[in-house]
N, C-alpha and C positions, 0 to 999 in steps of 0.2 A: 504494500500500500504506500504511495506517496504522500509523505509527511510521517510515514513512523517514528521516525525518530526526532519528530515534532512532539508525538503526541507523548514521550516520554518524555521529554524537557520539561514540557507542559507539568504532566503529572509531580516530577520532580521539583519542580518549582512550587504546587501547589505546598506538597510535603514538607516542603525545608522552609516556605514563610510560616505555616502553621505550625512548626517546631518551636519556632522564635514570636511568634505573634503569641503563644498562648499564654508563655509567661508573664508578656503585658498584662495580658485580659485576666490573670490570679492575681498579680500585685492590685489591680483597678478594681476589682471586686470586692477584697480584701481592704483595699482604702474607703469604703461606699459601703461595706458591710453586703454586699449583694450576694446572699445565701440561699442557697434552698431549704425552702421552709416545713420543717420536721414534724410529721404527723405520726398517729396511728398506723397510715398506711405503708409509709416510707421506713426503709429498711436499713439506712445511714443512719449515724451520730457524729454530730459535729458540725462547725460551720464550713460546708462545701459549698464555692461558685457555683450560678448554674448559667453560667455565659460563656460555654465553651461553641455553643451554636454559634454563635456571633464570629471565632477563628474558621468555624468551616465552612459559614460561607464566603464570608473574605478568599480568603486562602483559594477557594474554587473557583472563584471570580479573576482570583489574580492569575491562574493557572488556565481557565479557557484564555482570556485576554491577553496573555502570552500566546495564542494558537493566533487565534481574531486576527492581531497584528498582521499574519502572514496569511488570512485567508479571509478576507472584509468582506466577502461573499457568504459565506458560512455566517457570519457574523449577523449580515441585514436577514439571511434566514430563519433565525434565531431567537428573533425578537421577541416571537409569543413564550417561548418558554422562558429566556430572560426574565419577564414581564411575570409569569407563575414563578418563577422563584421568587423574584422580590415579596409581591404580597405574602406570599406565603411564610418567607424568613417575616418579614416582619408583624404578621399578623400572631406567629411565636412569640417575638420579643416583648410585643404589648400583652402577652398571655402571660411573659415571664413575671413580668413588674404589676399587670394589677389582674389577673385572672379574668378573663370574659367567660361571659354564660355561652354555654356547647351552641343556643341557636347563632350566635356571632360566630365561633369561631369556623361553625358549617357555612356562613355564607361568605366567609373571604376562602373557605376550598371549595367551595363550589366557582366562587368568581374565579380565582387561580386557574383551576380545572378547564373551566368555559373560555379560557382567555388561552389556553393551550391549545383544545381541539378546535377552536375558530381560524387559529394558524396553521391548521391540516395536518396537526398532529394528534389521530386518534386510529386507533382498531378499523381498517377496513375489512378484514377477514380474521379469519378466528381457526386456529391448527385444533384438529379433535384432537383430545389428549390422545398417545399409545399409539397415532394412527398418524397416515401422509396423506389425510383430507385436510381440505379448508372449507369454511362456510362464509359465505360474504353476509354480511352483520346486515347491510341496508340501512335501513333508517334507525335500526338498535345503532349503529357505529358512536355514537355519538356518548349515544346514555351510558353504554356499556365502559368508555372508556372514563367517561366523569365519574361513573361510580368507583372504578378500579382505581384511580386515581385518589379520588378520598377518603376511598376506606384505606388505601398503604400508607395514607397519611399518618391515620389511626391506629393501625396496626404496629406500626412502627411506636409510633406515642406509647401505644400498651404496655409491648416488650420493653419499654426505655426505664425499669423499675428495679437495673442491678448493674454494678458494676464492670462495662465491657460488653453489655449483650447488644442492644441493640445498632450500639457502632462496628460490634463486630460481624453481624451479621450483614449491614449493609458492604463492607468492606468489603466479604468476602463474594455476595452477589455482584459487586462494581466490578470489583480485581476480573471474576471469568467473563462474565459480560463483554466487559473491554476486550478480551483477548477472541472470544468469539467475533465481537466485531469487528476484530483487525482482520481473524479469520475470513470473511464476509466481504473485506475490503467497504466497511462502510463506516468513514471514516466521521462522519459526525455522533457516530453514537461510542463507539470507539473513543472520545474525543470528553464528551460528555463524564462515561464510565471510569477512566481510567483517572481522570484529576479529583472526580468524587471519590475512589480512592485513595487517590494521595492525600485529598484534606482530611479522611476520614480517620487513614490508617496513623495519621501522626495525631489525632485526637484522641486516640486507642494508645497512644505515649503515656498518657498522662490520667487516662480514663480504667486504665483497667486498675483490678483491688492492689490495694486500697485506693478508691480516687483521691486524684489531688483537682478534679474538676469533673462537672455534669454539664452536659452538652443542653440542656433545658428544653422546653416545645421548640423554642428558633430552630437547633439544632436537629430536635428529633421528627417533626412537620417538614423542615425540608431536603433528609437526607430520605424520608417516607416520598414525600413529596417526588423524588430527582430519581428516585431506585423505579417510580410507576412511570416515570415518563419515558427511563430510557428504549422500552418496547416500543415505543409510540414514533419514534423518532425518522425512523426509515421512513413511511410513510408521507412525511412533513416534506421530505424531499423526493417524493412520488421516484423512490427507489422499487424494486422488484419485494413479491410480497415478505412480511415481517414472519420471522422464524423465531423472533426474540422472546414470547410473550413466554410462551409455553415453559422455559428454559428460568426468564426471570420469577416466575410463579413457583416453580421447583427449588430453585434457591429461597424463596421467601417464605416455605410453609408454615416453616414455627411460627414468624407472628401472624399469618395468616390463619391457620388455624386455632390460634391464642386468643383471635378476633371473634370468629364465629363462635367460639366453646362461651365467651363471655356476654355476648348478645342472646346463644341460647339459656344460660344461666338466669342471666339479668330478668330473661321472659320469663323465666318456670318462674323467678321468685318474686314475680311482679312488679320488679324494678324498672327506675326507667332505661335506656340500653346506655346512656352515659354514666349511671351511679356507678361510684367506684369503691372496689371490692379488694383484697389482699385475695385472691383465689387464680391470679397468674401461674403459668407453666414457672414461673420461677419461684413464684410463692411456693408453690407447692412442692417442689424439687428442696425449699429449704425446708419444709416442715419436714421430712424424710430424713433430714438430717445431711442433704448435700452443704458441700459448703459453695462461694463464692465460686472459686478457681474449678470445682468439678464441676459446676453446672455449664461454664464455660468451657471445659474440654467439652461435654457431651455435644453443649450446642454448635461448637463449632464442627465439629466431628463430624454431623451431621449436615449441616452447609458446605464441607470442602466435599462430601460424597456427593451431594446436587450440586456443585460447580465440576468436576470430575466427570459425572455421570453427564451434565448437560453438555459439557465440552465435548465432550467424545460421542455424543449424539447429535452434535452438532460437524463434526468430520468426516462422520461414521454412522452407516445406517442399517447397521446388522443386527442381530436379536440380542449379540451383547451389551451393545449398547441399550437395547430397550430393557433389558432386564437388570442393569442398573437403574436405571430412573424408576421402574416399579418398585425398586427395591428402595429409594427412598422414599415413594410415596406407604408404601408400608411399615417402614418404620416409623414416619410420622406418624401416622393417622395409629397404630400399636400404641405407641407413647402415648397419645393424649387420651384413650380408651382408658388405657390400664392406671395413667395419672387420678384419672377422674373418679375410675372404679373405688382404688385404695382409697384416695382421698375423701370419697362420698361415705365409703364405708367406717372412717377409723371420725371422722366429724359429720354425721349425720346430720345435725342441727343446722350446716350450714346448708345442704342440700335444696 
């Protein structure tokens, strides 16, 4: 692909200003008292920053914008997703400092979302899972892609309740992503992918146990945000059809799944679907007695086998490869049954 070793500069640049930007953003916190604020629900002690969002997406900014320089075309393409990351970071940031009610925070993802697929970046076809069908969406393309978009907002937000999880998960979806779409030679999603890992994976510096910072909603809305649009992207640039979706949905089960287990939950117990619960995959991974750093091995464990499996399904189109990718939808969908089972059975009450 021409410009690879663009799109590495890029990435490297995004890495090495968020190595050195964060420790600005700890002292400035630290002089402001800007902590995150310790509840019941919350699993920390002590006063930890929660504006480490604020480094990554600088850092991502300065890391496209080093590409931009060299490709002003790319750039004026770009604009609607640009334009969904800003509101999106900063519709976090005003979430950080004075907490908006869930209907506010649903209509700057939804405007974000709509401000994306308006710039032809949205699902025209749809891969059957297992299968080399496509289905063309028609006039779902639209809906389908706004929803997918705001719930990985969400989904991500969920998972973002332990030290390491939810940046390491986006990291390690960006890191294959990128590399499929160099494979692909589609160099804007490529471009995208690989500097949201670099801002991500030097945030994972300083984020994993014990944190010395928390990436906050800024942080964890538009790394949810940026991981749903990369599928969309191809598209935008009415490139040949998208391969990506299927592949980013594989890497993204845990909070996807974490998502739907919680809206079913919230239903059975007549809550409303945003009331918040400590009954997370992670939550419940500690009640068992995991610690911080295991639950972090297993989760990653499990995202480098859907980055692996996608890659190679992405190269490769033989039964080995399909019998990887079942084999992490199995193991997910295993885990959050049997989580649920023990869990339901040893705390009834909560059920």
């Amino acid at each position: 692909m021409k410009g690879t070793s663009l799109l590495i500069v890029s990435s490297g640049i995004a890495f090495l200003f968020n190595m050195l930007f964060i420790p600005l953003l700890i002292s400035i916190a630290h002089r402001f008292n800007w902590y995150d604020d310790i509840d019941k629900r919350k699993i920390h002690t002590g006063n930890i920053p929660r504006i480490g969002g604020v480094g990554i997406f600088v850092s991502f900014s300065v890391g496209i914008t080093i590409f931009f320089v060299f490709s002003p075309d790319l750039f004026l393409n770009s604009l609607p997703l640009l334009g969904g990351f800003i509101i999106i970071t900063a519709l976090g940031l005003i979430d950080d400092f004075s907490s908006l009610r869930p209907r506010y925070k649903l209509i700057f993802q939804f405007t974000a979302a709509i401000l994306v697929v308006s710039g032809g970046f949205h699902l025209e076809t749809l891969l059957i899972p297992f299968s080399e069908t496509e289905i063309n969406l028609g006039p779902l393309s639209w809906v389908i892609s706004i929803l997918w978009m705001v719930g990985m907002c969400n989904a991500i937000n969920l998972v973002d309740g332990l030290d390491g999880l939810a940046g390491g998960i986006v990291s390690i979806a960006s890191f294959f992503t990128g590399i499929m779409a160099v494979y692909q030679r589609d160099t804007a999603t490529a471009l995208f992918s690989l500097v949201l890992f670099g801002s991500t994976i030097s945030f994972l510096v300083y984020n994993l146990p014990p944190a010395k910072l928390f990436m906050g909603d800024s942080g964890s809305l538009f790394i949810g945000f940026t991981i749903a649009v990369l599928p969309l992207i191809k598209y935008g640039y009415r490139m040949q059809h998208n391969s990506l979706f299927f592949p980013v949905l594989t890497m993204t089960l845990i909070p996807v799944f974490d998502t739907l287990a919680a809206i079913l939950r919230r239903v059975r117990r007549k809550k409303p679907i945003h009331f918040p619960d400590k009954d997370h995959i992670h939550h419940k991974l500690l009640f068992f007695g995991f610690s911080n750093v295991k639950i972090l091995i297993v989760t990653y464990s499990i995202c480098i086998l859907a980055g692996f499996a996608s890659l190679f399904r992405t190269v490769a189109t033989g039964v080995l490869s399909l019998v990887l990718i079942i084999a992490v939808w199995v193991v997910c969908i295993f885990l959050f049954i049997l989580l649920d089972r023990l869990y339901r059975r040893k705390y009834p009450k909560t059920s």
